[in-house]
C-alpha positions in Angstrom: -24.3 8.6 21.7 -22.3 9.5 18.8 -19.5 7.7 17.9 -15.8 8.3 17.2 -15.6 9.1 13.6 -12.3 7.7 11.7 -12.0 10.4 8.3 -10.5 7.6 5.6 -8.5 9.6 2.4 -8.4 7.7 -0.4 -11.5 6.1 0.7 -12.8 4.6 -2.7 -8.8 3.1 -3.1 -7.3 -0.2 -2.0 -6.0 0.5 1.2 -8.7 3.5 2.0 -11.6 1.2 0.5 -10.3 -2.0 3.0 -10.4 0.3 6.1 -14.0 2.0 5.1 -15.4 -1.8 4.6 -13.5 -3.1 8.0 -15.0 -0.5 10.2 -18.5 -0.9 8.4 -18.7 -4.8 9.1 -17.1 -4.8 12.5 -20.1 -6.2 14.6 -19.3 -3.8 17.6 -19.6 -1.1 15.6 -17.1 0.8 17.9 -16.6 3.9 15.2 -18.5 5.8 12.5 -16.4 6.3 9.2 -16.3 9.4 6.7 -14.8 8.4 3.4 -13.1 11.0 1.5 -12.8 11.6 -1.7 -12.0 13.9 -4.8 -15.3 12.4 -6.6 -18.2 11.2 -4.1 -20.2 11.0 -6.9 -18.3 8.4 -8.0 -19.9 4.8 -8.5 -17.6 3.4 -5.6 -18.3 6.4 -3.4 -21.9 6.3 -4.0 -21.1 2.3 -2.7 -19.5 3.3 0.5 -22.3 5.7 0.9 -25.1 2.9 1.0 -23.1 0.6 3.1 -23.1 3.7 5.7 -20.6 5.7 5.2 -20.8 9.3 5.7 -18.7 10.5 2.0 -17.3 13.8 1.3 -15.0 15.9 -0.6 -11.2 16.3 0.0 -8.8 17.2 -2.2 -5.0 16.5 -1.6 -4.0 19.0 -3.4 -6.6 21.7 -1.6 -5.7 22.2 2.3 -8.7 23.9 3.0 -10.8 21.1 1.5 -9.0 18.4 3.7 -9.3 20.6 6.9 -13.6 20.4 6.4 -13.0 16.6 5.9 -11.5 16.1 9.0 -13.4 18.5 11.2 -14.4 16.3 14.5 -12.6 13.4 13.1 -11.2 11.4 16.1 -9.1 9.1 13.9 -7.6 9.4 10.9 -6.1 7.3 8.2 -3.8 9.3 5.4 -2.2 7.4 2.2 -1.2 9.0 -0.9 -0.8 7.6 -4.2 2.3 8.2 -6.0 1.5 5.8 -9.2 -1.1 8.2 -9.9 1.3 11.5 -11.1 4.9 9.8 -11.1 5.7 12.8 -8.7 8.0 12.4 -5.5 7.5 16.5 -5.0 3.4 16.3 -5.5 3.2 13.3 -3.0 5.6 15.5 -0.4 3.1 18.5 -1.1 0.1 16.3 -0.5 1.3 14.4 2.9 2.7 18.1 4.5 -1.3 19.3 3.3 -2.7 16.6 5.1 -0.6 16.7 8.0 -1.2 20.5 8.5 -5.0 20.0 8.2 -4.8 16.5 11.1 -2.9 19.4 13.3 -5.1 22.1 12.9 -8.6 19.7 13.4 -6.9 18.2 16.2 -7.4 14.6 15.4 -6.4 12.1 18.2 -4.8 9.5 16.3 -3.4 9.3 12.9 -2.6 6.2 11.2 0.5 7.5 8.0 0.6 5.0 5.0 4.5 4.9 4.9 7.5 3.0 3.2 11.6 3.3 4.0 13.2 6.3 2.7 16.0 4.1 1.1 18.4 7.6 0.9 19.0 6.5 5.0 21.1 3.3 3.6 21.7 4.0 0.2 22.8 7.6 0.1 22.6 9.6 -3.1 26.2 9.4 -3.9 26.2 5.5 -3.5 27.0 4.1 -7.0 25.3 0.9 -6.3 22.2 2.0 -7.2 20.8 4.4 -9.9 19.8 8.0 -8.3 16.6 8.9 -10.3 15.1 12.5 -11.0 18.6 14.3 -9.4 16.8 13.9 -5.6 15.5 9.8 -5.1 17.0 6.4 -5.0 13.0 4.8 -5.3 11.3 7.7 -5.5 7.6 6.1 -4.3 9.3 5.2 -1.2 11.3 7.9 -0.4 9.2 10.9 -1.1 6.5 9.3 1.9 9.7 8.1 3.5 10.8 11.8 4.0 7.7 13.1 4.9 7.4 10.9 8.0 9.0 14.2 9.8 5.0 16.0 8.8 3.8 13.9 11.3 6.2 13.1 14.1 4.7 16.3 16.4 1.1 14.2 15.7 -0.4 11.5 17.5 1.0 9.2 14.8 1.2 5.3 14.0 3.7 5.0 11.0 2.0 2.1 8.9 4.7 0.4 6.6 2.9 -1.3 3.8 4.3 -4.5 1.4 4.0 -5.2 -2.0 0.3 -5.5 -3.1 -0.8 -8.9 -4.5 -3.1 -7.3 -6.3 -0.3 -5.7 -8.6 -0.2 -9.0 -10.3 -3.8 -7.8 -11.8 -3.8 -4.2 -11.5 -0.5 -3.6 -12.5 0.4 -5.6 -15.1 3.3 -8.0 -13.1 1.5 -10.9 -12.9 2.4 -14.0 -15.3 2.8 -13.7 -18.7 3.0 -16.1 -21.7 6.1 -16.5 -23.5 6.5 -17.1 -27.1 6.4 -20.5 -27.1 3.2 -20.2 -24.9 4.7 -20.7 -21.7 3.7 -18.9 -18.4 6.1 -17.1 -16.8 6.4 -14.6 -13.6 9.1 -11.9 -13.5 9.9 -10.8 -10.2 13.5 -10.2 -10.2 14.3 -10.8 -6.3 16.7 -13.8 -7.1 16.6 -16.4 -3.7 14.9 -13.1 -1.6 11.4 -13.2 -0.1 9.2 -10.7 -0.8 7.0 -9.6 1.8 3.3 -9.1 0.2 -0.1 -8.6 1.4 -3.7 -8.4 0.1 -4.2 -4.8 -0.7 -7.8 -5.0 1.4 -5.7 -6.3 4.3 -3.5 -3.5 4.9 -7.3 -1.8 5.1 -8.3 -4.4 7.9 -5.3 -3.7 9.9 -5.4 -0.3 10.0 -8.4 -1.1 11.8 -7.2 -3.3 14.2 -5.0 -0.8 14.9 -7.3 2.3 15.5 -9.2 -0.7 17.8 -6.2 -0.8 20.2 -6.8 3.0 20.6 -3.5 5.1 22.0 -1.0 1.7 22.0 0.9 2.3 18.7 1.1 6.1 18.9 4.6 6.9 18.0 5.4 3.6 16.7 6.5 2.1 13.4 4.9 -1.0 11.9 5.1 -3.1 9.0 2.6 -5.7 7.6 2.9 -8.6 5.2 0.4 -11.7 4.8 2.9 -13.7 3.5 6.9 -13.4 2.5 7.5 -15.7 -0.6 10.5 -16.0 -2.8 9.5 -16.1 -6.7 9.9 -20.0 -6.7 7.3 -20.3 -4.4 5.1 -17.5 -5.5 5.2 -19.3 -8.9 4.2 -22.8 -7.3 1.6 -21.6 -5.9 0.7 -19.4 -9.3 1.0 -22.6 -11.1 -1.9 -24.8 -8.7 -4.0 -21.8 -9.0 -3.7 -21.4 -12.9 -3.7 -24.8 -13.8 -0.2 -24.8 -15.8 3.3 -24.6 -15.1 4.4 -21.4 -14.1 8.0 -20.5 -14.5 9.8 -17.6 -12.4 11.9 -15.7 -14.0 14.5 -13.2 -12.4 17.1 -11.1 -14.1 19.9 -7.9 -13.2 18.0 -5.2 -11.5 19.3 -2.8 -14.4 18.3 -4.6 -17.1 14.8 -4.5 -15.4 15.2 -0.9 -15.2 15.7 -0.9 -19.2 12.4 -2.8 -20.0 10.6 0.8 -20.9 7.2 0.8 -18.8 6.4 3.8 -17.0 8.3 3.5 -13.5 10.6 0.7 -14.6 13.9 2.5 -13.2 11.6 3.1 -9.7 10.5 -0.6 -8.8 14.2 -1.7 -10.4 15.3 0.1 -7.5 12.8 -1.1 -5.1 13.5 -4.6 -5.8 17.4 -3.7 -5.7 16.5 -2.2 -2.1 14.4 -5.2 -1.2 17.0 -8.0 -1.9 20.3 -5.8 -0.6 18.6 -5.4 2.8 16.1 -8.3 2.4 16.9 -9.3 6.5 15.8 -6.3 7.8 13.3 -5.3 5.0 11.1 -8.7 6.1 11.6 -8.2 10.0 10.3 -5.0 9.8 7.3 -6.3 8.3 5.7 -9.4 10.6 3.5 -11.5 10.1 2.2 -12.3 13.2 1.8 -8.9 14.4 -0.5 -8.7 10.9 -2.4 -11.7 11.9 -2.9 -10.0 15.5 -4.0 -6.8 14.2 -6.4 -8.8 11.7 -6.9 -12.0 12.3 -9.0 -12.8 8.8 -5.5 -12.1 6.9 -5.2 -13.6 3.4 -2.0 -15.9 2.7 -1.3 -15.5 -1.1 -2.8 -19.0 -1.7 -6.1 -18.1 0.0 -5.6 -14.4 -2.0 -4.9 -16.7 -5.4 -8.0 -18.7 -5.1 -10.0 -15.8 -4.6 -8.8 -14.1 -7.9 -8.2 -16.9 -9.7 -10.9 -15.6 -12.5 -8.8 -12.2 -12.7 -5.7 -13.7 -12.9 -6.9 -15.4 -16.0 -8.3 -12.9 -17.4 -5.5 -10.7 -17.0 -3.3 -13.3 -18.9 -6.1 -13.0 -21.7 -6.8 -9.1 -21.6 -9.9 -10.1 -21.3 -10.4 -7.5 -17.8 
């Protein structure tokens, strides 16, 4: 009997890559998986493609190419990737593509990578925070934020994500040395917890949610492995890395001045963050994680797994 196929976009990325690998290892094998992507030739596509996947193309940016991907799709999971362009207008365009294909194939259950559009609690005219590009308070929340509306006449389970761990690697905030030598981490959140996650995790609990079948239609969720304030994150940075490792924090416009693409963005998000830090980390559970996936990482089990990465990263040796 053929099974239920969940369509994965961004299939060979961090969140689409956890979900393909979930659904290939579960030991019930309750669904097939097609991973989609704008390169199946690629060397992680080809990956997917010998673990089992079924891989093919879909372009965000071509309707008619994500309406093939999701033909007889029962399940599908759509993320788009806004560090990719720097374009709040592009990610809209590529969510209301995707959600006009989902409609028109008919899939039965959508799971939408989402995040807050901050606009609902910091309007544009509040001076509190920076309005960037005329239209955005954080423009990589707020663009998927606004296109939650695409999907709210589809079967839809609104997936609120944290900050990736992995952006300590990847992304180039992880520790850094100091002149004198010194390690330290900038994550300027003051006293405030961060929620964070694993970025295979988010992956895994997607899963667990497509497992659970029709129960988190309409709802919103949010998932976190762990929320840490910088002092901790840095204790824990500083076992791993086998030297002290200082936090650092500082004004979130003066983090918005430090000149790396998207500065003025993720000043914003962590203004956001710490403002409405209460409800930011309610909204993002733990426990309802751990449910969905029980295997979640802490960030000391994520830090021991990296801990080669992380030191090359302080190196540039990666």
């Amino acid at each position: 009997m053929n099974k239920p196929i969940i369509a994965v976009v961004g299939a060979t990325g961090a969140q689409g890559g956890g979900l393909v690998r979930s659904i290939l290892s579960d030991a019930d094998r309750k669904f097939a998986v097609r991973a989609i992507s704008r390169k199946p030739d690629s060397p992680v596509a080809r990956e997917l493609a010998s673990l089992g996947a079924e891989v093919v193309f879909g372009d965000l940016d071509e309707p008619a190419s994500l309406e093939r991907a999701f033909a007889g799709a029962h399940g599908l999971y759509a993320v788009t990737n806004f560090w990719e362009h720097f374009s709040p207008e592009r990610e809209y365009a590529q969510a209301e593509n995707i959600a006009h294909a989902a409609g028109h194939t008919e899939v039965s259950h959508v799971i939408w990578s989402t995040l807050e559009d901050t606009r609902e609690r910091v309007p544009l005219h509040d001076a509190r925070m920076a309005t960037l590009m005329q239209r955005y308070k954080v423009p990589h929340f707020d663009a998927k934020g606004e296109a939650d509306a695409l999907f709210r006449t589809l079967p839809t389970t609104f997936l609120r994500t944290s900050f990736y761990w992995d952006n300590l690697i990847h992304f180039g905030l992880g520790p850094r040395r100091d002149a004198d030598g010194a390690l330290s981490f900038l994550l300027p959140m003051g006293d405030r917890k961060l929620p964070g996650i694993a970025a295979g995790d988010i992956g895994a609990c997607a899963f667990g949610i497509f497992k659970r079948g029709p129960r988190f239609i309409g709802q919103t969720l949010g998932i976190a492995g762990e929320h840490l304030t910088g002092e901790a994150m840095s204790a824990q940075l500083s076992v791993v890395l086998g030297e002290p490792v200082r936090h650092v924090s500082m004004p979130h416009a003066v983090y918005a001045q430090l000149g790396f693409p998207g500065a003025e963005d993720l000043a914003n998000m962590f203004q956001y963050k710490c403002d409405f830090n209460a409800e930011f980390c309610a909204q993002r559970p733990v426990a309802l994680s751990r449910e969905l996936h029980p295997g979640l990482l802490s960030f000391s089990q994520w830090l021991a797994s990296h801990r080669d990465r992380l030191q090359a990263s302080l190196t540039g040796d990666l």
